[in-house]
C-alpha positions in Angstrom: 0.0 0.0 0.0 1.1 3.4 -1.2 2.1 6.4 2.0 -0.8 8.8 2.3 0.7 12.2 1.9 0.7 14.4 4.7 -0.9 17.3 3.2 -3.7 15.3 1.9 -4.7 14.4 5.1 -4.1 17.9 6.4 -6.2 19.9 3.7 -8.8 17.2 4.1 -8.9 17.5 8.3 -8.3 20.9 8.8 -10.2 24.2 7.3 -8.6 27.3 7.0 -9.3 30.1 9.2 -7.3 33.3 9.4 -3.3 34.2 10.1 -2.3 30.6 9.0 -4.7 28.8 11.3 -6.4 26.1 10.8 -9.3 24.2 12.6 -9.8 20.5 13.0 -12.8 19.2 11.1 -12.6 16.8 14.3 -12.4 18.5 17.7 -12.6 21.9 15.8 -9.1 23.0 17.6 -7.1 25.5 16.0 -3.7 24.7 14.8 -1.3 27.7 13.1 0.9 26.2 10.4 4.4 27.8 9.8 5.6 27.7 6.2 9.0 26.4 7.1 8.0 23.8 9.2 5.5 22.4 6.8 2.4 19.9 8.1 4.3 18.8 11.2 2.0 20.2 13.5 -1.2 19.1 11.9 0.5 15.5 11.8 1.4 15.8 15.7 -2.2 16.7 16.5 -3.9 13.8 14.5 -1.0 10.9 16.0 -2.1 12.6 19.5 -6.0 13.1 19.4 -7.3 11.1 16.7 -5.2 8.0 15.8 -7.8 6.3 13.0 -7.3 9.6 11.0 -5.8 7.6 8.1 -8.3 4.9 8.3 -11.5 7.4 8.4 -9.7 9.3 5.3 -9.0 5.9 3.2 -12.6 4.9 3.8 -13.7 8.0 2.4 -11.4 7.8 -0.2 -12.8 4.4 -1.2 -16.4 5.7 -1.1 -15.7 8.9 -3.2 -14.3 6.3 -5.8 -16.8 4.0 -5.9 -19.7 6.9 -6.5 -17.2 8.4 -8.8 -17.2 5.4 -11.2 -20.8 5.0 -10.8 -21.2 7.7 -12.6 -18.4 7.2 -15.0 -15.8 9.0 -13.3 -12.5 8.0 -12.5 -9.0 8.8 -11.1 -6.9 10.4 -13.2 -3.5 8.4 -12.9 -5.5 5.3 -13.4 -6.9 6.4 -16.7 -3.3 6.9 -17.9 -2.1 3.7 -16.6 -5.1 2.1 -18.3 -4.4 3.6 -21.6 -0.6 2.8 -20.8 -1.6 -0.7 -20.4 -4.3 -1.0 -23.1 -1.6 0.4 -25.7 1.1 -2.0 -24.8 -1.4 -5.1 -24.4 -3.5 -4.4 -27.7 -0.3 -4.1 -29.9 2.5 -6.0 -28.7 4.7 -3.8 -27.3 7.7 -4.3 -24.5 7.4 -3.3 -21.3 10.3 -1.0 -22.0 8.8 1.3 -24.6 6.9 3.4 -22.0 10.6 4.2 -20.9 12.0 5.2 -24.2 12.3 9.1 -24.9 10.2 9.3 -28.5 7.5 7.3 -27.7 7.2 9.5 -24.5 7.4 12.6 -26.9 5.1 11.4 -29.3 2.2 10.4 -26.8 -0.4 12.7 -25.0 -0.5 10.4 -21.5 1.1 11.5 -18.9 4.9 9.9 -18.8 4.9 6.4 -16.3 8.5 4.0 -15.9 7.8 0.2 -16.9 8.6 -0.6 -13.4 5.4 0.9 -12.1 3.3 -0.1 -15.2 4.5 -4.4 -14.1 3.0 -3.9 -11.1 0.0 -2.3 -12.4 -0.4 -5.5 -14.3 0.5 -7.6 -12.0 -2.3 -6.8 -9.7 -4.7 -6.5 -12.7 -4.2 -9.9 -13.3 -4.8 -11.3 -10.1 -8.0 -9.1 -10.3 -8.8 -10.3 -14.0 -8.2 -14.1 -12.3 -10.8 -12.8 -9.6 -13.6 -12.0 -11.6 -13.1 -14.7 -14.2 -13.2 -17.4 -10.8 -16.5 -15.7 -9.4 -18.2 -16.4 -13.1 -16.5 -20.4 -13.3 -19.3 -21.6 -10.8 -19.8 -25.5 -10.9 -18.9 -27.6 -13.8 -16.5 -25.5 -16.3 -14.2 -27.0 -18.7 -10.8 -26.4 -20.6 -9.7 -26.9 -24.0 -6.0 -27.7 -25.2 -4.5 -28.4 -28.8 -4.5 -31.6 -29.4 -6.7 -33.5 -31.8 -10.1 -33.5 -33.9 -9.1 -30.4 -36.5 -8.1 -32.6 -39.3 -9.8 -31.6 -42.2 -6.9 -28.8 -43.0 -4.5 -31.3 -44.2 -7.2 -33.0 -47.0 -8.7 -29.9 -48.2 -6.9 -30.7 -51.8 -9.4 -33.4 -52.1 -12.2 -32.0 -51.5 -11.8 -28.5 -53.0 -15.1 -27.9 -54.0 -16.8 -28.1 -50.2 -13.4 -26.7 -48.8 -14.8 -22.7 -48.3 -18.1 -24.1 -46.7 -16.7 -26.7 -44.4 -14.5 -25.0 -42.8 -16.1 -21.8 -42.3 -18.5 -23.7 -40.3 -15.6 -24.9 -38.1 -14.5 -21.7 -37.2 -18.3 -20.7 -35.9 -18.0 -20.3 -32.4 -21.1 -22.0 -31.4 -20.1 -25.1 -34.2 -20.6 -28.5 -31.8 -19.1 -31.6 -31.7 -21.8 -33.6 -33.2 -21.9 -31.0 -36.4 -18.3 -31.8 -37.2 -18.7 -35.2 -36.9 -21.9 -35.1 -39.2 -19.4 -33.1 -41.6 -16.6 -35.7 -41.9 -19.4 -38.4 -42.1 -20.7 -36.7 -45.1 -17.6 -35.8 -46.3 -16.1 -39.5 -46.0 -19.2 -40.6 -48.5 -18.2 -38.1 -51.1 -14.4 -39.3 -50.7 -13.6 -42.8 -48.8 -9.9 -42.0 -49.2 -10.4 -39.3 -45.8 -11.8 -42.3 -43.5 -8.6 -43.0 -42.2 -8.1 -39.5 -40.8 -11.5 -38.3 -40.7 -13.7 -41.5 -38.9 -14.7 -41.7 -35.6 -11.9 -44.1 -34.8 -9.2 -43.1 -37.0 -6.3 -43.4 -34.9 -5.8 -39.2 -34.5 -8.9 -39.6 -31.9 -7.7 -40.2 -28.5 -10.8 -40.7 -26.9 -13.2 -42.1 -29.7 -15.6 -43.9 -27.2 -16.2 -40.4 -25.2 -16.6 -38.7 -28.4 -19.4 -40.8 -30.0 -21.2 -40.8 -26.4 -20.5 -36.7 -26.9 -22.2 -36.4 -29.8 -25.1 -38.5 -29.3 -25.8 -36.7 -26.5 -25.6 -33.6 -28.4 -27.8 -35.5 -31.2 -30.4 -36.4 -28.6 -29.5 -39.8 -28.5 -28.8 -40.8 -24.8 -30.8 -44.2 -24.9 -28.7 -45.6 -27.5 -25.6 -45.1 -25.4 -23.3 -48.2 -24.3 -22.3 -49.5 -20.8 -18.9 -48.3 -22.5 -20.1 -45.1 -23.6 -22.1 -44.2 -20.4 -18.9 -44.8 -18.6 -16.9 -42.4 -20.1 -19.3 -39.0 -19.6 -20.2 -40.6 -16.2 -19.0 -36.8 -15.1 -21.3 -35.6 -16.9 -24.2 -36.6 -14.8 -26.7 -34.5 -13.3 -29.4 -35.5 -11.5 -31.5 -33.2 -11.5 -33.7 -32.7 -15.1 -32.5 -30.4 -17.8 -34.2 -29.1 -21.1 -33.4 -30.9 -24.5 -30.3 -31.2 -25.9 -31.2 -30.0 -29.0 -29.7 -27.2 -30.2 -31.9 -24.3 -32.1 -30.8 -22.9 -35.7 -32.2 -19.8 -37.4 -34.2 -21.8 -41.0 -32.9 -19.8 -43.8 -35.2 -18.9 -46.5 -34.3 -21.6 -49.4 -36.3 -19.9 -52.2 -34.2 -17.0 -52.0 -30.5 -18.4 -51.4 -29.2 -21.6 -52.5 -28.0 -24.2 -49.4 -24.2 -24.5 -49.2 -22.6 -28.0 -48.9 -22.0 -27.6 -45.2 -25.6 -25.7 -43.9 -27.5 -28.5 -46.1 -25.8 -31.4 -44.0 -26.3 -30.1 -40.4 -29.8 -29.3 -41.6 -30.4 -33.3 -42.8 -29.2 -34.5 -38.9 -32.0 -32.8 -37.8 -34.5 -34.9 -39.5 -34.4 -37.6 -37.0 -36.6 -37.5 -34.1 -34.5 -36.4 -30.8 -34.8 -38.0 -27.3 -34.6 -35.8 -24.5 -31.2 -35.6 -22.5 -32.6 -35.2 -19.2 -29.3 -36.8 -17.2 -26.6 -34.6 -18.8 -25.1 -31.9 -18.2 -25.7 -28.7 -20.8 -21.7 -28.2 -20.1 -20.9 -31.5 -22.9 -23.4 -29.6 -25.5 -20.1 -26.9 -25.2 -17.5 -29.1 -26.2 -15.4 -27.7 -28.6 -15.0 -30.0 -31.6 -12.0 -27.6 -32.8 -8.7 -26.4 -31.2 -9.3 -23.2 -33.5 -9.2 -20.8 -30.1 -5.9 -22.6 -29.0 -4.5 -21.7 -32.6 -5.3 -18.2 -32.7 -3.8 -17.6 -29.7 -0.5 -20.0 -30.2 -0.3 -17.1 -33.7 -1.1 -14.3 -31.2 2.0 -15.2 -29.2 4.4 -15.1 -31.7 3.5 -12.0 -32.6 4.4 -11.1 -29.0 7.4 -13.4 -29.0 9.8 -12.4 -31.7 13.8 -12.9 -32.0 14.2 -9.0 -31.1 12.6 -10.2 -27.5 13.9 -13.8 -26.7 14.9 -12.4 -23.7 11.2 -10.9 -22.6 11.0 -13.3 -18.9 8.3 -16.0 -18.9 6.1 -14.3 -16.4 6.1 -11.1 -17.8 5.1 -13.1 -21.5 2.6 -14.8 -19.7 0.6 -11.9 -18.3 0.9 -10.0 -21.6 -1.2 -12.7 -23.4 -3.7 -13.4 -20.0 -4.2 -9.7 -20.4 -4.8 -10.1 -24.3 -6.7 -13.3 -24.6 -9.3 -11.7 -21.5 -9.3 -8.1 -23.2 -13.3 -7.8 -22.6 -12.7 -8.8 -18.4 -10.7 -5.9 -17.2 -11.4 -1.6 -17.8 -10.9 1.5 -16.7 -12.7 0.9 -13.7 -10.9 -2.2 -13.0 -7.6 -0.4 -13.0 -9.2 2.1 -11.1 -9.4 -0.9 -8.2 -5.7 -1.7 -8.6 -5.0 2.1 -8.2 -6.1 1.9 -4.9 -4.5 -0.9 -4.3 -1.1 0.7 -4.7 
């Protein structure tokens, strides 16, 4: 925690009266204040009389700022550290640069050392970390690069269904049972892909968890096996849950023509769907693509060029937190860590 400055506490405690004296907003004594001797004697009378005088003023302190940012208002040295921080985060800039002498020159904020501007990170991860744990209530799951993104290395077989495909594996809300209804259609057109695109091919590390995954997303749950069942065990929840099946916006056919991709995860609909009552929603999320885990493998070496081999792990590290969870923290959040200082 930062020193509160003496005559911060003195102009807040004390109002001026006449001849250089001063009464105590507390006792309403009067004080006289000589210019060479600065706030000494206002100090002397608060460490004497009133000893929670820095308490009562950093509880006001914290109250002004909250009401403050209520209404959109904030302290000024954290809105220059946030734009600080949202310039060297947003395009990949050292730490250093806020030290060098042109970029100083050539920026309106007021000047801060990359000392002070690590520690202002610092803390705003631990309070990005926070809020993110608060939100991860219950189940949650991860994601890491691993398998299941295949189709990239046979797209010269299947040019003409190439743009459609695998536009619809870089939607976000794309599931797990889509894709696989898109290699299935795709392995009719061209048996040569089985052996990388099947639902056993030998890429899949977990083929029986992945076929109970997506016939749980298809609706499917009573024709699970003992085997399959087993593997999403964690998955259970016992108490009952709305269908598994997914809702998609119809597009008008008359007026656009079906692409190869949108016609086949229209067809799997056909089929009449069970209810998945003893699931959780949390395996409906799966994501059947390590497209997130790529973008941000190609973010960091954007971040981590030759010119900065010697940028420390940790220091990396919170740079790309920081990027990857640009919508957790603002203004208002560095306004937190502000007072934290």
């Amino acid at each position: 925690m930062s020193t509160t400055r003496n005559s911060d506490l003195s102009r807040f405690f004390f109002a001026a009266d006449t001849d250089r004296y001063f009464v105590c907003n507390y006792c309403s004594a009067r004080h006289k204040q000589i210019p060479s001797s600065g706030y000494a004697n206002m100090i002397s009378h608060f460490k004497d009389k009133h000893p929670g005088y820095v308490e009562d003023y950093k509880s006001h302190q914290s109250r002004q700022a909250g009401l403050h940012r209520t209404f959109g208002f904030v302290n000024p040295t954290a809105s220059n550290m946030y734009r600080w921080i949202e310039w060297v985060v947003a395009r990949n800039m050292p730490l250093s640069e806020v030290d060098d002498p042109f970029t100083r020159g050539m920026s309106k904020l007021q000047p801060v050392c990359s000392k002070t501007l690590k520690r202002y990170m610092t803390l705003l991860v631990a309070a990005v970390e926070a809020k993110i744990t608060a939100e991860m209530s219950g189940q949650y799951g991860y994601m890491y690069d691993a398998s299941t993104f295949y189709l990239e290395n046979y797209v010269d077989n299947i040019k003409h269904v190439e743009d459609s495909v695998t536009l619809k594996l870089q939607l976000e809300d794309v599931t797990l049972a889509d894709v696989r209804a898109l290699f299935d259609s795709i392995i009719e057109r061209f048996p040569t892909t089985k052996a990388k695109l099947s639902a056993i091919a030998t890429i899949v590390h977990f083929p029986t968890f992945e076929a109970a995954a997506v016939k749980v997303n298809n609706g499917e749950v009573g024709s699970l096996t003992a085997s399959e069942r087993k593997a999403i065990k964690r998955f259970e929840v016992e108490t009952a849950s709305a269908s598994s099946g997914r809702k998609r916006k119809r597009r008008d056919d008359d007026e656009k023509e079906e692409d190869f991709a949108t016609s086949v995860l229209r067809a799997k609909k056909v089929s009449g769907r069970q209810t998945s009552a003893s699931y959780s929603k949390l395996i409906e999320k799966l994501p059947p693509t390590s497209s997130r885990c790529e973008r941000l493998f190609s973010q960091a070496k954007l971040v981590l060029t030759p010119q900065r081999a010697s940028l420390l792990p940790v220091n990396f590290e919170m740079l790309m937190f920081l990027r990857a969870n640009r919508s957790y923290w603002d203004v208002g959040m560095v306004q937190d860590v502000h007072e934290q200082m």
